[in-house]
SEFI-755822 format. One line per 8 residues: number of its first residue (from 1); their letters; for each residue x, y, z of N, C-alpha, C. Coordinates in steps of 0.1 Angstrom, whole numbers, padded with zeros to 4 digits, m for minus. Atoms other than C-alpha are relative to their C-alpha. Layout:
BEGIN
NUM	A	X,Y,Z,X,Y,Z,X,Y,Z ~ ...
//
This chain:
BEGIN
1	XXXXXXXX	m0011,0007,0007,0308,0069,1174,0005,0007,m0012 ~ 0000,m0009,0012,0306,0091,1139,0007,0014,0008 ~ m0002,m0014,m0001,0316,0121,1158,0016,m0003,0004 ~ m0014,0001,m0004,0346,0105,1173,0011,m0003,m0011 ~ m0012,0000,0008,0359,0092,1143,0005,0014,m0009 ~ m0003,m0010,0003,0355,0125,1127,0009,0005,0009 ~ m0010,m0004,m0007,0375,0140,1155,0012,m0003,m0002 ~ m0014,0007,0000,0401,0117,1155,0008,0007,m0012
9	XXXXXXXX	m0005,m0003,0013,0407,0124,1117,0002,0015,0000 ~ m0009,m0016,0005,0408,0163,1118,0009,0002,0013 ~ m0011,m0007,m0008,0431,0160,1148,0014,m0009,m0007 ~ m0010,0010,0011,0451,0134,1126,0007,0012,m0008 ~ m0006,m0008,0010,0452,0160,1102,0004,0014,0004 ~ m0008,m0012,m0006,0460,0191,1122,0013,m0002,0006 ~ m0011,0002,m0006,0490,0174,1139,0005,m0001,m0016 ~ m0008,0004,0010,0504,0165,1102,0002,0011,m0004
17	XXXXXXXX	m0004,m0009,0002,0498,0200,1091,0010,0007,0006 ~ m0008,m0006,m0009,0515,0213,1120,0018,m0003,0003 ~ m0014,0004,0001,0547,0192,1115,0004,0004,m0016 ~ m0009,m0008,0014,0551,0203,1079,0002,0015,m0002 ~ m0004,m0011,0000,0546,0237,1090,0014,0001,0007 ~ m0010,0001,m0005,0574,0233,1111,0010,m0005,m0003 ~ m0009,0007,0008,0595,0213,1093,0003,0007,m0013 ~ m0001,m0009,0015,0590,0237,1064,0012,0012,0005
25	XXXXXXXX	m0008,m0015,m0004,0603,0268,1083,0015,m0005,0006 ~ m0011,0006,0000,0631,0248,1094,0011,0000,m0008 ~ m0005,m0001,0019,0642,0243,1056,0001,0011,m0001 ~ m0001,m0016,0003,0638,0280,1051,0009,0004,0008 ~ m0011,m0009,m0004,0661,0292,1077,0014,m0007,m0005 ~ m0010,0011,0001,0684,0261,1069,0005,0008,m0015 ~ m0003,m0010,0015,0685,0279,1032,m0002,0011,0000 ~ m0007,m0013,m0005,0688,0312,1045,0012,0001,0004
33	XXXXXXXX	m0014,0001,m0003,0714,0307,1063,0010,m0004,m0006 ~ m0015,0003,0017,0737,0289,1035,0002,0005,m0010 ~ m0004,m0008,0008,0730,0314,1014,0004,0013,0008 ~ m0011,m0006,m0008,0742,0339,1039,0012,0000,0000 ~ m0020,0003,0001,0777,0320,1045,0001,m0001,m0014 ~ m0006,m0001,0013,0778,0318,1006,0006,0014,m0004 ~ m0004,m0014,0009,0774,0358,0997,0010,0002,0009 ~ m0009,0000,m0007,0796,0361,1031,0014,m0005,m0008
41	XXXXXXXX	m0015,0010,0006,0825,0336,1017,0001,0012,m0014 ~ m0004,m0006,0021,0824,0352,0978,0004,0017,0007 ~ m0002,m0012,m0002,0824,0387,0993,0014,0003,0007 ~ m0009,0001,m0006,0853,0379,1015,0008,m0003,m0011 ~ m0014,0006,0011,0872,0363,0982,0002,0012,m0008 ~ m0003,m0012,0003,0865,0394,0967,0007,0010,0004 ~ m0004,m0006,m0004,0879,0415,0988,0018,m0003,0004 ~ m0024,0003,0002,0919,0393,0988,0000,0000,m0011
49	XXXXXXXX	m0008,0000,0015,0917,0395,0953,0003,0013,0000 ~ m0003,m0016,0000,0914,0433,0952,0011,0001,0008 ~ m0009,0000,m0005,0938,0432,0977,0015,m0005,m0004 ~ m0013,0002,0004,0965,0413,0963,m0001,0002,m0012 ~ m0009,m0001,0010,0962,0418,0930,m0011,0009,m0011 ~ 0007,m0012,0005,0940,0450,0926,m0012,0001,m0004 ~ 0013,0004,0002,0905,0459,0916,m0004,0000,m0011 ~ 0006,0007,0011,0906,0452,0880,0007,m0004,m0006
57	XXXXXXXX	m0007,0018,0006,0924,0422,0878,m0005,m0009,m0004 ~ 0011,0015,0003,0910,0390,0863,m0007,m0003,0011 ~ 0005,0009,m0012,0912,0376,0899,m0013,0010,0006 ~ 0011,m0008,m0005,0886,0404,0911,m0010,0000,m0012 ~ 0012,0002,0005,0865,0404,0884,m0011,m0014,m0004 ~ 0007,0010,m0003,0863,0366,0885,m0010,0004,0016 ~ 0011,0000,m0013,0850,0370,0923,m0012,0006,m0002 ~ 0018,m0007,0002,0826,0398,0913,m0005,m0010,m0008
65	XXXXXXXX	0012,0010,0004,0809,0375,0890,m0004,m0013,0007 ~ 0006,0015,m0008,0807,0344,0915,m0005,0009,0010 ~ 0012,m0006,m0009,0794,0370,0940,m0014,0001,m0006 ~ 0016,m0002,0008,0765,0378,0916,m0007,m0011,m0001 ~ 0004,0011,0004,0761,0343,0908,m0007,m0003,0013 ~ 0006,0005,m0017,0754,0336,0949,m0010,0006,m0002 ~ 0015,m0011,0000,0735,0369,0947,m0016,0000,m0006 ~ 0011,0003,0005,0713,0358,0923,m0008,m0018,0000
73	XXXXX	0005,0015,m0004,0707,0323,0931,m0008,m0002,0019 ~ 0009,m0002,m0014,0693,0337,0968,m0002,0006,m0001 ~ 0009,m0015,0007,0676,0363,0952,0004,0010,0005 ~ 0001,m0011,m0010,0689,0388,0969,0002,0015,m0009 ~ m0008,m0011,0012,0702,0409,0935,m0018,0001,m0008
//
């Protein structure tokens, strides 16, 4: 009877572990990936500002700094 309840409980607690591992990595790619499409997006804004209105224009140096801002908020800088 003592052996089963123990059982029960570390299989209790291995299935619980095993959904927060997985539910964890989930969240990690889920915030990988939106910081992906962020430095994507900013890098792309950067590149019509320079375009239309050259590469040291306000509008391009605004972009570079919201690219860094991405960059550094998904550590990647």
């Amino acid at each position: 009877m003592l052996v089963g309840k123990i059982f029960q409980k570390t299989a209790m607690c291995a299935a619980l572990f095993a959904g927060l591992v997985v539910l964890g990595g989930a969240a990690t790619t889920a915030r990988a990936d939106d910081c992906y499409h962020r430095i994507q997006t900013r890098e792309w804004k950067l590149r019509q500002a320079i375009e239309r209105h050259g590469p040291n224009s306000w509008e391009a140096r605004h972009e570079r700094n919201e690219l860094a801002k991405a960059q550094i908020s998904c550590n990647v800088r």
